[in-house]
mmCIF file of the C-alpha atoms, coordinates in Angstrom:
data_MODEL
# 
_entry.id   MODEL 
# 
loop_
_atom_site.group_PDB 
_atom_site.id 
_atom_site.type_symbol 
_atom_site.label_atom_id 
_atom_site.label_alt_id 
_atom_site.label_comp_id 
_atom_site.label_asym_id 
_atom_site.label_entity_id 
_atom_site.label_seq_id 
_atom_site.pdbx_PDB_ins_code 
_atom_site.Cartn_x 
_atom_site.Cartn_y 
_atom_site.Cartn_z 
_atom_site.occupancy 
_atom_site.B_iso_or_equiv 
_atom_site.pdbx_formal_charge 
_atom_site.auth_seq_id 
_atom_site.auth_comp_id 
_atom_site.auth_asym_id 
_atom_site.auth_atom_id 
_atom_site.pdbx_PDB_model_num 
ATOM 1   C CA . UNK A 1 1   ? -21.065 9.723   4.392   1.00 0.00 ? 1   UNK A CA 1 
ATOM 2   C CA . UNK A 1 2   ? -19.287 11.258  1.678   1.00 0.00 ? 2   UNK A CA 1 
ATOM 3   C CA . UNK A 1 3   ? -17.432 10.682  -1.423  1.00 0.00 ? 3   UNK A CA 1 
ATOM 4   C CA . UNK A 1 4   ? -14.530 12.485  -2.066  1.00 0.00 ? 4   UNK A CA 1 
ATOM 5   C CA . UNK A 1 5   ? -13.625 13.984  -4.180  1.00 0.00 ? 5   UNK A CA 1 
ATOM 6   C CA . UNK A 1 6   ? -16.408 16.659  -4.238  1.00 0.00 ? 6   UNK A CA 1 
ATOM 7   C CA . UNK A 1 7   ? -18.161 19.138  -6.359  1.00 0.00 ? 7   UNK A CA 1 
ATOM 8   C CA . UNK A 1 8   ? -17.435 21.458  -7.291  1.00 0.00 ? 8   UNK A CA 1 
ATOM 9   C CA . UNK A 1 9   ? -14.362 19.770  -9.700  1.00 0.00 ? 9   UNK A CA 1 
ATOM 10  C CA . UNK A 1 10  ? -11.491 20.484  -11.226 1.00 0.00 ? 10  UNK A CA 1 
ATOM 11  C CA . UNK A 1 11  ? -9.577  19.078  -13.907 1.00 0.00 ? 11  UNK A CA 1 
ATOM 12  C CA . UNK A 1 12  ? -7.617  17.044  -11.510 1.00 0.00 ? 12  UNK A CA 1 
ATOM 13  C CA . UNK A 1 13  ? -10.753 16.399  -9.241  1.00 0.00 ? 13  UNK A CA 1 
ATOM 14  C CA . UNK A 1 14  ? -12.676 14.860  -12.072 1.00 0.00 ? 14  UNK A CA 1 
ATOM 15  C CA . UNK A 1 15  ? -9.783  12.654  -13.090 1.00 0.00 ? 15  UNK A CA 1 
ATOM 16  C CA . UNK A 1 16  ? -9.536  11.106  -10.225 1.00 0.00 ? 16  UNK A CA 1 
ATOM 17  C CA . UNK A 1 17  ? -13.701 10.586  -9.507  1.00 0.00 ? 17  UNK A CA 1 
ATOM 18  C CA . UNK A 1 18  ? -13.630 8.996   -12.974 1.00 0.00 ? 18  UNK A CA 1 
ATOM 19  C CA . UNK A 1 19  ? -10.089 6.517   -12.028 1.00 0.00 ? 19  UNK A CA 1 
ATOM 20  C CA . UNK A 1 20  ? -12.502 5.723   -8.884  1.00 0.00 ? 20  UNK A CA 1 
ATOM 21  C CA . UNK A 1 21  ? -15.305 5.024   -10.604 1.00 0.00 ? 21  UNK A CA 1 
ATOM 22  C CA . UNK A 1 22  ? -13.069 2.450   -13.490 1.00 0.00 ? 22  UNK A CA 1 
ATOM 23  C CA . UNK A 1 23  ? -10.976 0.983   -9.969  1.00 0.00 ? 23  UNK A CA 1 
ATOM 24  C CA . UNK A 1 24  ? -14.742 0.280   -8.462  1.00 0.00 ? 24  UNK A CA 1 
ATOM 25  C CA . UNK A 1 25  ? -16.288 -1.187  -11.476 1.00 0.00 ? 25  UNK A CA 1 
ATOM 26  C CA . UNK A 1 26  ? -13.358 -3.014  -12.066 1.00 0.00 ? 26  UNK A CA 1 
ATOM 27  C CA . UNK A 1 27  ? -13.984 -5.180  -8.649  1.00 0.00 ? 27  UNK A CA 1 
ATOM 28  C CA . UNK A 1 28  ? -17.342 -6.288  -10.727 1.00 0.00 ? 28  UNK A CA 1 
ATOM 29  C CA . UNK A 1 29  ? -18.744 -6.217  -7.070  1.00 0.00 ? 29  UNK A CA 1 
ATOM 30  C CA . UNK A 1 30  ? -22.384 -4.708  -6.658  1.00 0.00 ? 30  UNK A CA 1 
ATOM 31  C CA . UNK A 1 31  ? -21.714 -4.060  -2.946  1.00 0.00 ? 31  UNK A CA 1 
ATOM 32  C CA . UNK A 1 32  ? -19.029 -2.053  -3.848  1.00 0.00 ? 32  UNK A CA 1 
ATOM 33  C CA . UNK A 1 33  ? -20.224 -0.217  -6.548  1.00 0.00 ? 33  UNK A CA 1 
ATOM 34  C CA . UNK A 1 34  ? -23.691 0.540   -5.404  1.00 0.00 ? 34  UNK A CA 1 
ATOM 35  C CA . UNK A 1 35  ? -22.745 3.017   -2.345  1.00 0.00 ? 35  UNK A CA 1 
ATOM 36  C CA . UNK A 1 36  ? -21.545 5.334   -4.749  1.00 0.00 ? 36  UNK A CA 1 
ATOM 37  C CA . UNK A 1 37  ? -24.433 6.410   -6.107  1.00 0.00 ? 37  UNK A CA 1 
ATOM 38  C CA . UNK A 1 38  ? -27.103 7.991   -3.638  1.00 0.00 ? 38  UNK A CA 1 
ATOM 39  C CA . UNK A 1 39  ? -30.411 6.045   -1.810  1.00 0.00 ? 39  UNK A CA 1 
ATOM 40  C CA . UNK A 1 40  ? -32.748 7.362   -5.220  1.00 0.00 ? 40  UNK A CA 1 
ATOM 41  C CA . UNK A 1 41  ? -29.992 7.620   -7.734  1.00 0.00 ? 41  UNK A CA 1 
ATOM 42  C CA . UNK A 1 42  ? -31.654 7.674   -11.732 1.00 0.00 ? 42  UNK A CA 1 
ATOM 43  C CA . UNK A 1 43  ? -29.758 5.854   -14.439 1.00 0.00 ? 43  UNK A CA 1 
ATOM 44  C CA . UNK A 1 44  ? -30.393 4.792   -17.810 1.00 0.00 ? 44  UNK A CA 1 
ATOM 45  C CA . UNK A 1 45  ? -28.332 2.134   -19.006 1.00 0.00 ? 45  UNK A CA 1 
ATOM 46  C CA . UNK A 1 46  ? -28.735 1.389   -22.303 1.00 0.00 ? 46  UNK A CA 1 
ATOM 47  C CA . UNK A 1 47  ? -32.796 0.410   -22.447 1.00 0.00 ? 47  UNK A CA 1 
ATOM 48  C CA . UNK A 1 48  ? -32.745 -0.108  -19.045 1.00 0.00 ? 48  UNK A CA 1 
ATOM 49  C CA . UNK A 1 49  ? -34.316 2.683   -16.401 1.00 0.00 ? 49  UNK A CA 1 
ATOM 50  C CA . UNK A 1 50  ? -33.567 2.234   -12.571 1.00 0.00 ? 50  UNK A CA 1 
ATOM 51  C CA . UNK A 1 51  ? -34.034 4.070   -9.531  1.00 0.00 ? 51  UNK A CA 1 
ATOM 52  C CA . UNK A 1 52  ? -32.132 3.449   -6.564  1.00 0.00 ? 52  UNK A CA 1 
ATOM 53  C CA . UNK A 1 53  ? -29.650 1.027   -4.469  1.00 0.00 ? 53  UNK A CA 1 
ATOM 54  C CA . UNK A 1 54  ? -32.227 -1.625  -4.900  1.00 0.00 ? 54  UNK A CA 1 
ATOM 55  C CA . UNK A 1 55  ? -32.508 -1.846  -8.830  1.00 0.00 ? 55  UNK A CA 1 
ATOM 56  C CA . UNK A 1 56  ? -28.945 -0.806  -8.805  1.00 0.00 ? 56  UNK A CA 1 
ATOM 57  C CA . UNK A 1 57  ? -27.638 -3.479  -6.976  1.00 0.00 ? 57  UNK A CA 1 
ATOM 58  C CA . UNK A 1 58  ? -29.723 -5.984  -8.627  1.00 0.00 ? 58  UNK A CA 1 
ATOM 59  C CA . UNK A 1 59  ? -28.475 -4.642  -12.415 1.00 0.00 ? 59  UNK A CA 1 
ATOM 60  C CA . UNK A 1 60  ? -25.243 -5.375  -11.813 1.00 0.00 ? 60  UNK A CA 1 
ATOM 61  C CA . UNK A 1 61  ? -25.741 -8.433  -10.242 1.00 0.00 ? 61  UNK A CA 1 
ATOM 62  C CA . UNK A 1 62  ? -27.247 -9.654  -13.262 1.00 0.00 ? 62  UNK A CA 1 
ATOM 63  C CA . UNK A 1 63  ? -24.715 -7.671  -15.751 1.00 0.00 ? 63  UNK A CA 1 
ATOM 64  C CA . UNK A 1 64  ? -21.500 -9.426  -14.297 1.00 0.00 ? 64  UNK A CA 1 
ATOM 65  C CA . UNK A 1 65  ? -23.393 -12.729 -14.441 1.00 0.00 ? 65  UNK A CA 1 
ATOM 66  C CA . UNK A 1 66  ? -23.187 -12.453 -18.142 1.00 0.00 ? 66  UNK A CA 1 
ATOM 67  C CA . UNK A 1 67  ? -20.275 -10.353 -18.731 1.00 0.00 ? 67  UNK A CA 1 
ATOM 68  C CA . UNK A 1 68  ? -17.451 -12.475 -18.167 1.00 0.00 ? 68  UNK A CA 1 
ATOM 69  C CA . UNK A 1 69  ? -13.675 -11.020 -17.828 1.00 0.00 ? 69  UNK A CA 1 
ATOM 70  C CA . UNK A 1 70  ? -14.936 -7.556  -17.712 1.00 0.00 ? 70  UNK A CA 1 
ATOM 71  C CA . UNK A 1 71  ? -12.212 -5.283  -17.953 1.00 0.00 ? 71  UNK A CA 1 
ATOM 72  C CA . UNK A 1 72  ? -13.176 -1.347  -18.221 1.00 0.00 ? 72  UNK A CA 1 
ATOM 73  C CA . UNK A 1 73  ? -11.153 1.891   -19.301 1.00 0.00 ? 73  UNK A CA 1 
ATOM 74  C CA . UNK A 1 74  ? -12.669 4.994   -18.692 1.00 0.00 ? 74  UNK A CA 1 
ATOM 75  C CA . UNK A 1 75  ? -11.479 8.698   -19.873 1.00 0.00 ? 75  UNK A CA 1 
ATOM 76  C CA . UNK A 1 76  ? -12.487 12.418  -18.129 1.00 0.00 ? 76  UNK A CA 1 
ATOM 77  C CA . UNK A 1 77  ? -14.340 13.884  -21.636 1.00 0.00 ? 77  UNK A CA 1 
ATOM 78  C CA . UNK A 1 78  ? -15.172 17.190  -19.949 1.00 0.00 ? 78  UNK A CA 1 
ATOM 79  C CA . UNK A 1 79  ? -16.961 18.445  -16.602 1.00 0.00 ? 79  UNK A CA 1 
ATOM 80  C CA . UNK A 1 80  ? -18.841 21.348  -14.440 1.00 0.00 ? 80  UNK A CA 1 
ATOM 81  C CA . UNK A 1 81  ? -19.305 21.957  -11.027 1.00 0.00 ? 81  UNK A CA 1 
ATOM 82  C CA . UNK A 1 82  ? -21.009 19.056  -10.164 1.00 0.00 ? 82  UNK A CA 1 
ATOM 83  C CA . UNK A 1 83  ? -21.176 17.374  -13.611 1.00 0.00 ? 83  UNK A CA 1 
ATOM 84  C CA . UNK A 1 84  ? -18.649 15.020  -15.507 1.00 0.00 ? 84  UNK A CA 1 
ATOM 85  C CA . UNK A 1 85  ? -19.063 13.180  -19.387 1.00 0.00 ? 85  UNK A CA 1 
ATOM 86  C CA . UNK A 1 86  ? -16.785 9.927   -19.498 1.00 0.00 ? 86  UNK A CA 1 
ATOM 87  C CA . UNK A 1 87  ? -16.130 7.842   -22.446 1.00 0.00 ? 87  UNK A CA 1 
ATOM 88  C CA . UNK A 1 88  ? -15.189 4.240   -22.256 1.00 0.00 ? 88  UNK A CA 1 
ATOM 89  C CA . UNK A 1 89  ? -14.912 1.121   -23.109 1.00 0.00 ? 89  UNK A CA 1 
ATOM 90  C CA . UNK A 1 90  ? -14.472 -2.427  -21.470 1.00 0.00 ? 90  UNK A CA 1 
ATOM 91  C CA . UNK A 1 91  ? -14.122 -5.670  -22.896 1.00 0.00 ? 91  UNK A CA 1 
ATOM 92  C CA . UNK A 1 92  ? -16.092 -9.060  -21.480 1.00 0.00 ? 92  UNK A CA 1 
ATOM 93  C CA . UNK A 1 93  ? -16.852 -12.548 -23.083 1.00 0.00 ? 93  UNK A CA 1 
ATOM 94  C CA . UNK A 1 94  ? -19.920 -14.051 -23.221 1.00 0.00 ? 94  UNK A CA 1 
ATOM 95  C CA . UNK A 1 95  ? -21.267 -17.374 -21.148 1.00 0.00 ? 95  UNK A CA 1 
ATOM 96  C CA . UNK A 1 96  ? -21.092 -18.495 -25.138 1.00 0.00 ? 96  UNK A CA 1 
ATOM 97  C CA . UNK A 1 97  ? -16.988 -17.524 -25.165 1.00 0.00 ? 97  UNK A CA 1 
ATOM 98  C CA . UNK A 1 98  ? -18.196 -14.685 -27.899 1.00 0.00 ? 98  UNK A CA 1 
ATOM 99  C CA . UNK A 1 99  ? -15.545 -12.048 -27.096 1.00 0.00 ? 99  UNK A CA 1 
ATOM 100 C CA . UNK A 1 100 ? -16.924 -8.188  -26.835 1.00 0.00 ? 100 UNK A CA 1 
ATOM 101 C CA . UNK A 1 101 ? -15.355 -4.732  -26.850 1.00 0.00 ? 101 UNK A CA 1 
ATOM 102 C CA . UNK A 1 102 ? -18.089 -2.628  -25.225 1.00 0.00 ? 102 UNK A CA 1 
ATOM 103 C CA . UNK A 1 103 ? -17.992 1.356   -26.396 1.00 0.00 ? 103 UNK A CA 1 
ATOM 104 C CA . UNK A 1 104 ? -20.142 4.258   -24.093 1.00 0.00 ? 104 UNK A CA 1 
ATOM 105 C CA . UNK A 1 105 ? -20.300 7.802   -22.884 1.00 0.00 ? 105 UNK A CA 1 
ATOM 106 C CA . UNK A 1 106 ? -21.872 8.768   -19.963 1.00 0.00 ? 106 UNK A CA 1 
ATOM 107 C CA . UNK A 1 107 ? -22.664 11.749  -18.238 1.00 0.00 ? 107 UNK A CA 1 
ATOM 108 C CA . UNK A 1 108 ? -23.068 11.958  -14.469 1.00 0.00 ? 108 UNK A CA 1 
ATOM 109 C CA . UNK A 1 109 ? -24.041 14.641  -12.004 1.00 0.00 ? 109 UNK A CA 1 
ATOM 110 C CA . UNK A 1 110 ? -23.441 14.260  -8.381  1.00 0.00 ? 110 UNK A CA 1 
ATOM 111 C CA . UNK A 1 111 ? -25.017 15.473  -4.872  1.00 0.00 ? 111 UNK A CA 1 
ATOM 112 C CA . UNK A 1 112 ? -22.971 17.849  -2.988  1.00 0.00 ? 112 UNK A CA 1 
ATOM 113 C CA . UNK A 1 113 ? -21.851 14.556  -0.807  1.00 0.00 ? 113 UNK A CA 1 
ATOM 114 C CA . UNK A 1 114 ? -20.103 13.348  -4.054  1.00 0.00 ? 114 UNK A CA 1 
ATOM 115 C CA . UNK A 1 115 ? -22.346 10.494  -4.646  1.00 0.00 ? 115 UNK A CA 1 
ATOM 116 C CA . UNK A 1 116 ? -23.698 10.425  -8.054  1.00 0.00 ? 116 UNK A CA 1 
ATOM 117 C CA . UNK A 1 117 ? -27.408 11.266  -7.991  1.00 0.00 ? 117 UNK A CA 1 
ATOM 118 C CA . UNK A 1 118 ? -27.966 10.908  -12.151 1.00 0.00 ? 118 UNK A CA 1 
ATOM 119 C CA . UNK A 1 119 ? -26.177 8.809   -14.282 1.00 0.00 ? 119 UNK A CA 1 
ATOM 120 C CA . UNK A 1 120 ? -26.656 8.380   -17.898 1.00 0.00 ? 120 UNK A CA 1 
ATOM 121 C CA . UNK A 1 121 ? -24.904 5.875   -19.949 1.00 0.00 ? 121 UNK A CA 1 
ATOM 122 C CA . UNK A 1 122 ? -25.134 5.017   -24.272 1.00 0.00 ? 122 UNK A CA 1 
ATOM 123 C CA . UNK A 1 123 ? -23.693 1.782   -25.136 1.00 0.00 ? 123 UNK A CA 1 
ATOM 124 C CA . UNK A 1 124 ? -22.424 0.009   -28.202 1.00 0.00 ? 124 UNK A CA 1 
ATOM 125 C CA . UNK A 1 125 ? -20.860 -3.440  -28.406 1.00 0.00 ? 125 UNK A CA 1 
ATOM 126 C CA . UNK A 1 126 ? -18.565 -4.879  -30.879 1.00 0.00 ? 126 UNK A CA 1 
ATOM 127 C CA . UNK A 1 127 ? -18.072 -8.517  -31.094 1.00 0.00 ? 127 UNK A CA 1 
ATOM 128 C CA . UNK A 1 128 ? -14.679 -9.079  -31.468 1.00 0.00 ? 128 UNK A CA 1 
ATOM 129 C CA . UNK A 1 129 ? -11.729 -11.805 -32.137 1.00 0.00 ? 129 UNK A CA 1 
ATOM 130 C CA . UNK A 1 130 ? -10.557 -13.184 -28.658 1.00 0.00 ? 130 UNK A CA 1 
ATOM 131 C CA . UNK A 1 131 ? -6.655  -11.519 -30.507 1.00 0.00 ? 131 UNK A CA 1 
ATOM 132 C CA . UNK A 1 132 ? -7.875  -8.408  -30.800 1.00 0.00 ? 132 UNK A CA 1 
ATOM 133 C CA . UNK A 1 133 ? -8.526  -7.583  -26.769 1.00 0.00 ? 133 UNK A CA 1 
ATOM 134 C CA . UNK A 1 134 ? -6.458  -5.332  -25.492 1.00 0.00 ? 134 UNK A CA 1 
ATOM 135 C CA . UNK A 1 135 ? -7.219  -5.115  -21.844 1.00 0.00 ? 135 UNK A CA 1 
ATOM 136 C CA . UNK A 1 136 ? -4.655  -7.996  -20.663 1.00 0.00 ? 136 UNK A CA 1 
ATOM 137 C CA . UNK A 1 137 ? -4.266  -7.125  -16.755 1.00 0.00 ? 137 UNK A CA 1 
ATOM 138 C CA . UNK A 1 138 ? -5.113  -9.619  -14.271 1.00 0.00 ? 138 UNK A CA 1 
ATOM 139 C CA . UNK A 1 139 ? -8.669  -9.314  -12.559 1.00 0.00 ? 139 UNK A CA 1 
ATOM 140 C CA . UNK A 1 140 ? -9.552  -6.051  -10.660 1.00 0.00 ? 140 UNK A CA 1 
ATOM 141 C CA . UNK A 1 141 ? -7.919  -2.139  -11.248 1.00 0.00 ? 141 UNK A CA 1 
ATOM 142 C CA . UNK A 1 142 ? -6.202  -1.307  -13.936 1.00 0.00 ? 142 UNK A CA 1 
ATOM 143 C CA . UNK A 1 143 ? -2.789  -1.025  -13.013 1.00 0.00 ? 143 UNK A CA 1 
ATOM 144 C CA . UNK A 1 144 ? -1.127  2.369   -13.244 1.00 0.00 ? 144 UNK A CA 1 
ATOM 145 C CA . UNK A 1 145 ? 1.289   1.744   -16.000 1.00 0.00 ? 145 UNK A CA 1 
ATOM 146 C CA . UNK A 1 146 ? -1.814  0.074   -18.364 1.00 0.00 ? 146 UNK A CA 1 
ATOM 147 C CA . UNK A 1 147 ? -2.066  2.310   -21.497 1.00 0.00 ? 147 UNK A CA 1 
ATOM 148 C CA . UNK A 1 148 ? -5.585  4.420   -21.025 1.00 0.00 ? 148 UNK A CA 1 
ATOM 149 C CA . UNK A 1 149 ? -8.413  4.870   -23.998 1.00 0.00 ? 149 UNK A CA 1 
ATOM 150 C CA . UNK A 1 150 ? -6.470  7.504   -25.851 1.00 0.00 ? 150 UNK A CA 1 
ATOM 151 C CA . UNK A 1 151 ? -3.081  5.712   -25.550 1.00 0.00 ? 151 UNK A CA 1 
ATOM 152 C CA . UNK A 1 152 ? -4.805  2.725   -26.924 1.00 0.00 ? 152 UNK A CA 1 
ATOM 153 C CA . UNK A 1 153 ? -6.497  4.762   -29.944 1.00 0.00 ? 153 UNK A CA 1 
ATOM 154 C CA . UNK A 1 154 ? -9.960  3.926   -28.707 1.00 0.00 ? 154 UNK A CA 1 
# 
């Protein structure tokens, strides 16, 4: 199974693996995030450490428990042959109603199959006024025409 698009990436190639990787996580569905990343995959997620579809899956299980309306925008920072740095930020709420703007960079390499074997992500939240979100599009991808991270001065 593969992944297009594959290493080694362009400009253009790396755009579009990071819109993938925003449309996926914007299902907030594990099953259909999780096959992205290959069988012994290593992340660090803030504190957490995990290794593989297993503690993947059961991650984000947990993380779209709690993060409610989760809405995500990532941005292409800069890349390699089989490497890519992403900034972004997504906005949730809270089982509370506490309203969140969620900052992070992460930087990903990928096996040749383009499944992402490493993937290392720094997180910040900011609690914010439920007036000041800015990610109004109904649930799932963000639709083509939605202003990106730069647009938005993020």
């Amino acid at each position: 199974m593969t992944r297009p698009p594959l290493p080694p990436f362009t400009q253009d190639t790396a755009r579009q693996k990071v819109r993938a990787a925003e449309n996926a996580w914007n299902t907030r569905s594990p099953d259909t995030v999780t096959p992205a990343y290959t069988e012994d995959s290593v992340w660090r997620n803030r504190a957490d450490f995990l290794t593989g579809h297993t503690d993947i899956h059961a991650f984000l299980t947990k993380k779209w428990a709690r993060e409610n309306e989760y809405r995500l925008i990532k941005e292409l920072w800069a890349h390699s042959d089989n490497r890519i740095a992403v900034r972004f930020a997504y906005e949730w709420q809270d089982n509370a109603g506490n309203w969140f703007r969620s900052y992070g960079n992460e930087n990903w390499e990928f096996d040749e199959d383009g499944r992402m074997k490493h993937r290392l992500a720094s997180i910040n939240d900011l609690p914010i006024n439920v007036e000041d979100r800015l990610f109004h599009w109904p649930a799932g991808p963000r639709p083509d025409d939605h202003p990106s991270l730069s647009d938005l001065d993020l």
